[in-house]
Structures are given as C-alpha cells and as structure tokens.
C-alpha positions as CSV (number, residue, x, y, z in Angstrom):
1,X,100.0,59.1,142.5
2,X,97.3,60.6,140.4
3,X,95.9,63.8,139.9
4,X,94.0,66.5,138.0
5,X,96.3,67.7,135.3
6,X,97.1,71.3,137.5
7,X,97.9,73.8,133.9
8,X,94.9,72.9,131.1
9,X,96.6,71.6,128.2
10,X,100.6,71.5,130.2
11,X,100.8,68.3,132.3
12,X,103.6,68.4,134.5
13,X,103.5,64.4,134.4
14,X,102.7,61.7,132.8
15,X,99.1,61.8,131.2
16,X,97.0,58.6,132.1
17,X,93.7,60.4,131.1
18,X,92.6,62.2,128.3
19,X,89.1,63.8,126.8
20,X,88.6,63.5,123.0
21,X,85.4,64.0,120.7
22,X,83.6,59.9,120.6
23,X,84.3,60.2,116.8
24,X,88.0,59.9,117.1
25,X,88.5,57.4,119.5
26,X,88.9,54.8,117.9
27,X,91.0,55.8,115.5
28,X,93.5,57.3,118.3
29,X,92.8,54.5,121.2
30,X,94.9,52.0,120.5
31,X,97.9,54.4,119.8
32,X,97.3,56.3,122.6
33,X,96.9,52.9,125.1
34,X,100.6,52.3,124.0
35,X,101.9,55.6,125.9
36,X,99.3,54.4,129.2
37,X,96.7,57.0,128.2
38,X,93.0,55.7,128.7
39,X,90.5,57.8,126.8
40,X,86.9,59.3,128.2
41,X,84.6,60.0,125.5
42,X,82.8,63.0,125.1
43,X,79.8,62.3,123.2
44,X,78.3,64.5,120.0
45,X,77.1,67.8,120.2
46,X,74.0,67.8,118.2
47,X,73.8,71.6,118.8
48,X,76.5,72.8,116.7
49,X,77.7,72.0,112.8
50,X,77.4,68.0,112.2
51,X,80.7,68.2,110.7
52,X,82.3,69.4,114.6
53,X,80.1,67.9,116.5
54,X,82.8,65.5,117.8
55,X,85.6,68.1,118.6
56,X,85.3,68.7,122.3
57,X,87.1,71.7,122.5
58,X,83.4,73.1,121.7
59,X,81.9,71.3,124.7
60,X,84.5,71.3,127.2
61,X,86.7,73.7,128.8
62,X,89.8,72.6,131.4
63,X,89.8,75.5,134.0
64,X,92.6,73.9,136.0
65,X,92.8,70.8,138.0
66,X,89.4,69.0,139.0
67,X,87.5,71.8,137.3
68,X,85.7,71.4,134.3
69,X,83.2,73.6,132.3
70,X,80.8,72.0,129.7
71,X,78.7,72.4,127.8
72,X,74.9,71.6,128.1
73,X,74.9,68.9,125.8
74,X,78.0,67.5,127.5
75,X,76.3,68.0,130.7
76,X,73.7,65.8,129.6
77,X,75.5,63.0,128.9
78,X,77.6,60.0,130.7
79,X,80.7,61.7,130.1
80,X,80.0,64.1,133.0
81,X,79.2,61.4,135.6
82,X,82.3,59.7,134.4
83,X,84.2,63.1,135.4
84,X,82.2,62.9,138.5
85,X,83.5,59.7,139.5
86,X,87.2,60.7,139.0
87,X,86.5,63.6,141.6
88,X,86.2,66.7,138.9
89,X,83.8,69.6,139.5
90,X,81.6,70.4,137.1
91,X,80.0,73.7,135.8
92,X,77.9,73.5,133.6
93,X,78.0,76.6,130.7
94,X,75.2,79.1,130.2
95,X,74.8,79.3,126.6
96,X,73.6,77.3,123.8
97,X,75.7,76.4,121.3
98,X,74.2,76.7,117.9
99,X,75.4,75.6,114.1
100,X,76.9,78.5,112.6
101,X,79.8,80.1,113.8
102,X,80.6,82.0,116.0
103,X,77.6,81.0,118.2
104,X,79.6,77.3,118.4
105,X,82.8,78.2,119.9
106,X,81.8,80.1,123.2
107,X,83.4,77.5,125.2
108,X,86.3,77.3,122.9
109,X,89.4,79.6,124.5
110,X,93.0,78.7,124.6
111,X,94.4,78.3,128.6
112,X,97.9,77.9,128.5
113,X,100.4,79.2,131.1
114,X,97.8,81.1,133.5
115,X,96.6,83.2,130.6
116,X,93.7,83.1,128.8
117,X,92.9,84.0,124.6
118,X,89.7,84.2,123.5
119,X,86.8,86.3,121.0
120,X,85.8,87.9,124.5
121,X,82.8,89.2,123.1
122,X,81.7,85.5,122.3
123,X,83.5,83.9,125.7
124,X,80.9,81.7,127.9
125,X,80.0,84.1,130.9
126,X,82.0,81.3,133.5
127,X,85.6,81.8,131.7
128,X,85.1,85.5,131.8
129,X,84.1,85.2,135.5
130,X,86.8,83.4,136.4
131,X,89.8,84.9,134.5
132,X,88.8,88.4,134.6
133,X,92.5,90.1,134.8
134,X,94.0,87.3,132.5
135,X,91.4,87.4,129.8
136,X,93.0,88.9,126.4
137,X,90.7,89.3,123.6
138,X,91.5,87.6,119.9
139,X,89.6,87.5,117.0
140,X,89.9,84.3,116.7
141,X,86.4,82.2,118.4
142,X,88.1,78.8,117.9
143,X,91.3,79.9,120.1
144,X,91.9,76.1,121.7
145,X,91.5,74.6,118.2
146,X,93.9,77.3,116.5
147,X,97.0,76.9,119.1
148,X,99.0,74.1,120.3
149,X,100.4,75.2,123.1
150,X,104.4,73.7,123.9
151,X,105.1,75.0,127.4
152,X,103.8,77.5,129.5
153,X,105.6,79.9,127.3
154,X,106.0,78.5,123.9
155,X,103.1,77.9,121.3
156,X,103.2,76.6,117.9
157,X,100.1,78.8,115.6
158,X,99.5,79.3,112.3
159,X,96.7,82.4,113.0
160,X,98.5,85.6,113.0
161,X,96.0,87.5,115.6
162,X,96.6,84.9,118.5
163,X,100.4,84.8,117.5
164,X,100.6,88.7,118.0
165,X,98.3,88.5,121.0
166,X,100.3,85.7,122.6
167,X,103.9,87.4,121.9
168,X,102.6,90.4,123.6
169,X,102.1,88.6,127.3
170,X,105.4,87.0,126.8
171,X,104.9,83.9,124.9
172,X,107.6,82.5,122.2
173,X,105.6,81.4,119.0
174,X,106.3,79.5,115.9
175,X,104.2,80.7,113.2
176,X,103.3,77.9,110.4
177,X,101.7,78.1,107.3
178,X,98.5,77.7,107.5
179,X,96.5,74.5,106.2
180,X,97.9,70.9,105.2
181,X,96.1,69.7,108.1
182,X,93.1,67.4,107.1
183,X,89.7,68.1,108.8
184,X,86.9,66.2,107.0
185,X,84.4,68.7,105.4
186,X,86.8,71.6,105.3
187,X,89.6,73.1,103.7
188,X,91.5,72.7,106.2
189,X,91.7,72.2,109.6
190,X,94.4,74.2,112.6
191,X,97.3,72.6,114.3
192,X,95.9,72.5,118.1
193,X,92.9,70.7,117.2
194,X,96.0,68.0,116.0
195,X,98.5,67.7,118.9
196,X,98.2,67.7,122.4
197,X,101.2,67.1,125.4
198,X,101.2,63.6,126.6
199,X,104.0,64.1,129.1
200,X,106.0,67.5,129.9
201,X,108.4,66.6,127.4
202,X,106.5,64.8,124.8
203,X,103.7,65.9,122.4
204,X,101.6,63.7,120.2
205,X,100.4,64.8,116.9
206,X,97.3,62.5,115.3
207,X,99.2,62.3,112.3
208,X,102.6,63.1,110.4
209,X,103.9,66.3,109.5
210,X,105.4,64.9,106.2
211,X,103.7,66.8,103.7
212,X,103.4,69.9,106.0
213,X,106.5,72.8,104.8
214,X,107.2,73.9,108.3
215,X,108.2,69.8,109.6
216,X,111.4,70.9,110.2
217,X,110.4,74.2,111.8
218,X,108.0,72.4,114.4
219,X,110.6,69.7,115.4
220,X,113.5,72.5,116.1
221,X,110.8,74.4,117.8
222,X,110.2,71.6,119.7
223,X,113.9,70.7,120.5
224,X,114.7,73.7,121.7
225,X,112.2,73.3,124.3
226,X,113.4,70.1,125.3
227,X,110.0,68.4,123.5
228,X,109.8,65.0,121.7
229,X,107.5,64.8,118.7
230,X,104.9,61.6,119.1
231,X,102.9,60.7,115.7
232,X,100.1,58.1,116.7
233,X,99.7,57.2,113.1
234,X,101.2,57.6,110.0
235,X,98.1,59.3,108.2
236,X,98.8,62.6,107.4
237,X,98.1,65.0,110.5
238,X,94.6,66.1,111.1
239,X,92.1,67.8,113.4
240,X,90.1,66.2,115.8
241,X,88.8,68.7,117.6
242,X,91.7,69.0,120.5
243,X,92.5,66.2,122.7
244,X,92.5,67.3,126.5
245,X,94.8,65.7,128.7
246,X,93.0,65.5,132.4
247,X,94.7,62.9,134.9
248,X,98.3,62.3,135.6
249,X,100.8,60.7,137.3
C-alpha cells in the first residue's frame, strides 16, 4: 500500500515518489525509474540565485507525512496541485525568498529523526511553529543541503557546526572533508544536496565517490548501519539541490 513517507528524508519503505529541482530531472530520471521511483518536478525559483534556483530544498520543506511547506513560488506552480492530488497538505511559507544568502534558505532545515537543525534566526515562521521544543539552532542556513542524513540517528556532514549540534541530541556522525562534490557555479557543493534514501536500507548518491578521500569512510559508515550505497551515474557526485523522497510503499 502507499503512503506519505512518515520521517522527512527516512522512508521506512520503498520510495515510489520523490521531489527534485526540474533542472535535474532528467539527468536522474531514467536511473531513478530503474529502482521504481517516479519523479514530481518542482519548478524554478526565480526568487533566489539563478545558479539554485532548481534545488528544492529552498522551496520545499517535508514536515512529516502528507504535510508539505513551500515556498510561494512553489505554491504558485503545478507542482502543488500535483501534491494535492496525491492527498498532501499544503502550507504555504510566509516569506520571500530573495538572491543572496541567507535570505534564500529560510525553508531550508535538516528534519531527520524528530529533530529539527536550522539558522533559527533565519527559520520560516511555520517550522518554528511547529517544532518549537525540537528546534536546535546552527549556523549553518542551508542545513538540508549540508547533511545527508543515514538513519534516524546517523548522518554523514562535512560542516563542523551541525556535526557538533547533531552529536549533542544523540546523533552518530561521519565527518568528511569538505568539497569534491561538483555544483555548477561554485566551488563546491555539500553532500545532502547529493544523496538521498531510496529504501531504509539503500541510499542513492547522484554520482560516484571516486575521487572523493573519505569513499571508504562513507561506505563503512554506511555498512555499519546496515546501508547499501546506490550511484545513479557514474559522473562524479554532485549537488542537486536535495532530492526528497515523499510516497512509499
């Protein structure tokens, strides 16, 4: 039977359904379709940075099961009635996003294991409504983008403030080094804007980890949670903005 994914970003099934940026699509869609996962576009931002305007962790937020948060420019698209139609409630976020950071990433904050990581003095309004007692502030705006999370208590993070923030409310994390990820029109771009759980015990990374140091570090990290690495291409790894896994079975 299909549902809601219950935990943002932690299936406890198999993902038919996931959200990614329109930009990426196609170059993830067939690869994806191979593992059963049909892909819902959400469209361009045109409010933030041209060079994100695809990555949907800017414009969409998972609060748990049917319920969604987006953006306005989300909101304003086809992507919400297709959400609609599946049976998701949909809020619709306060602010305006804008080009320069930090005024893009309101919407972007890390949910993984009923705990919350954000900037909290950037968070949209709705996530701090909602999550008031599990709510921990970060440095870090782009929280979702900076941290793939592995299981409810297990992250992989190459950002040092969310990897001290995370240890203290009881989560096991690998720290990487930072960069060799590819993210057209910057240095470099962050692992959980690169890999997302397709199944409780598989994650898929847009690329390989070949010419990343910590290869061997991720896939023991991930063996000794019982996780299978998936790469949907053999390009080197890179960002796409997260990829959001909303329906399984």
């Amino acid at each position: 039977m299909q549902q809601f994914v219950k935990n943002p970003n932690l299936p406890s099934g198999k993902v038919t359904a996931a959200a990614i940026g329109e930009a990426y699509a196609d170059k993830l869609c067939a690869a994806l379709e191979q593992f059963g996962v049909r892909l819902f576009r959400c469209p361009n931002n045109l409010y933030v940075d041209t060079r994100l305007s695809s990555h949907i962790d800017l414009s969409f937020f998972h609060i748990g099961g049917k319920r969604f948060l987006l953006s306005k420019s989300a909101s304003e698209s086809s992507f919400e009635d297709e959400l609609k139609q599946l049976g998701a409630e949909i809020i619709v976020s306060e602010k305006r996003l804008a080009p320069e950071y930090p005024n893009d990433a309101f919407l972007c904050a890390l949910s993984i294991g009923g705990r919350v990581f954000h900037n909290t003095k950037l968070t949209d309004p709705n996530i701090r409504t909602l999550f008031p007692s599990i709510l921990f502030h970060v440095k870090q705006g782009y929280a979702k983008c900076a941290v793939c999370p592995v299981t409810e208590n297990a992250a992989i993070s190459s950002d040092q403030g969310l990897s001290k923030a995370m240890r203290e409310q009881g989560i096991e994390v690998l720290e990487i080094a930072s960069g060799y990820i590819a993210l057209e029109g910057f240095a470099e771009g962050f692992i959980g804007g690169s890999a997302f759980k397709i199944a409780p015990d598989k994650l898929a990374f847009t690329g390989r980890l070949d010419r990343h140091p910590d290869k061997p570090r991720v896939e023991e990290f991930l063996s000794k949670h019982g996780i299978f690495p998936v790469y949907l291409t053999d390009k080197p790894v890179f960002d796409v903005g997260s990829i959001i896994p909303i329906i399984e079975i």
